[in-house]
N, C-alpha and C positions, 0 to 999 in steps of 0.2 A: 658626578654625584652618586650614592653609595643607594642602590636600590635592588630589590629583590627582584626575584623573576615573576613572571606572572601564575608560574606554580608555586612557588614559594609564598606569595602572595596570599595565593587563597588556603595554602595549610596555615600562615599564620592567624587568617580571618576563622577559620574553624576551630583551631587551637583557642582563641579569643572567645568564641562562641561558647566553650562550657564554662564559661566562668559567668557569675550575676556581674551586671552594670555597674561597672564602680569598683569590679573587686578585679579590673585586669593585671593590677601587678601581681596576681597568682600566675599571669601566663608567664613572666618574664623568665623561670627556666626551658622552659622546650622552646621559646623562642628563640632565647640563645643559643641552643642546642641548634637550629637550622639555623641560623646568622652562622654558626662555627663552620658549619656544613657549606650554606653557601659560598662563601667568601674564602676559601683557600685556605680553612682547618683552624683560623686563629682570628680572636675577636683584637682589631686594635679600636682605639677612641672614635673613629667616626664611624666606623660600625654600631659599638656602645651608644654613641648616641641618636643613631638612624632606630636604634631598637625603642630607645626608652623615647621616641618624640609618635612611634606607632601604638605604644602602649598609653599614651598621654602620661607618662614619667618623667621625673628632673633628672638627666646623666646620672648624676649621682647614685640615684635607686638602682640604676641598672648597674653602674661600677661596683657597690657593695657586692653585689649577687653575683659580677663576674668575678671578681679577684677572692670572694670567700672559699668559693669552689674550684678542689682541683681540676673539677672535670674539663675547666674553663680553660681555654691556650690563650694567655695573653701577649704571646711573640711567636714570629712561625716555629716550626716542630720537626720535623723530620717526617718521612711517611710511615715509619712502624713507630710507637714511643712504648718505650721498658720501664713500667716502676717497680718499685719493690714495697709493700706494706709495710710501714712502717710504725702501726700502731702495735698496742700491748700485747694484743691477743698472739697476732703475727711473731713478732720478737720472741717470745715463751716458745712459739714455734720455729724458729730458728732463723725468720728472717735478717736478722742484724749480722748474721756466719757469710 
């Protein structure tokens, strides 16, 4: 079973802690952010859902928020990863060369 450590543990109960009752699906990006950390850099589904059952979340709410953001690895990665910007701003600056 897919569980965190017991320092993990307590930064997600503190992470939890600045948000009001009721509003913890505000945590669910830095949580993910340590789930990614912990677990060998890449979130797959039983991860996904060890996050959204500590948040009282349905899978679902946590999978939108992982697969919206790049920041999110949803298959393992390599140990350096290279992107390249690929927005407007970037390309005017030469990224697409």
């Amino acid at each position: 079973m897919i569980q965190f450590s017991e320092k993990a543990m307590q930064e997600v109960q503190r992470i939890v802690s600045f948000y009001p009752e009721g509003k913890q699906k505000s945590a669910v990006i830095p949580v993910l952010h340590l789930a990614q950390q912990e677990f060998g850099g890449w979130l797959d589904v039983p991860v996904m859902d060890y996050v959204a059952s500590l948040l009282n979340l349905t899978s679902i709410e946590v999978y939108e928020v992982a697969t919206f953001y790049s920041m999110f690895n949803l298959k393992p990665v390599g140990r350096y990863m290279f992107e390249v910007c690929q927005t407007g701003p970037c390309m005017i600056s030469g990224s697409d060369e």
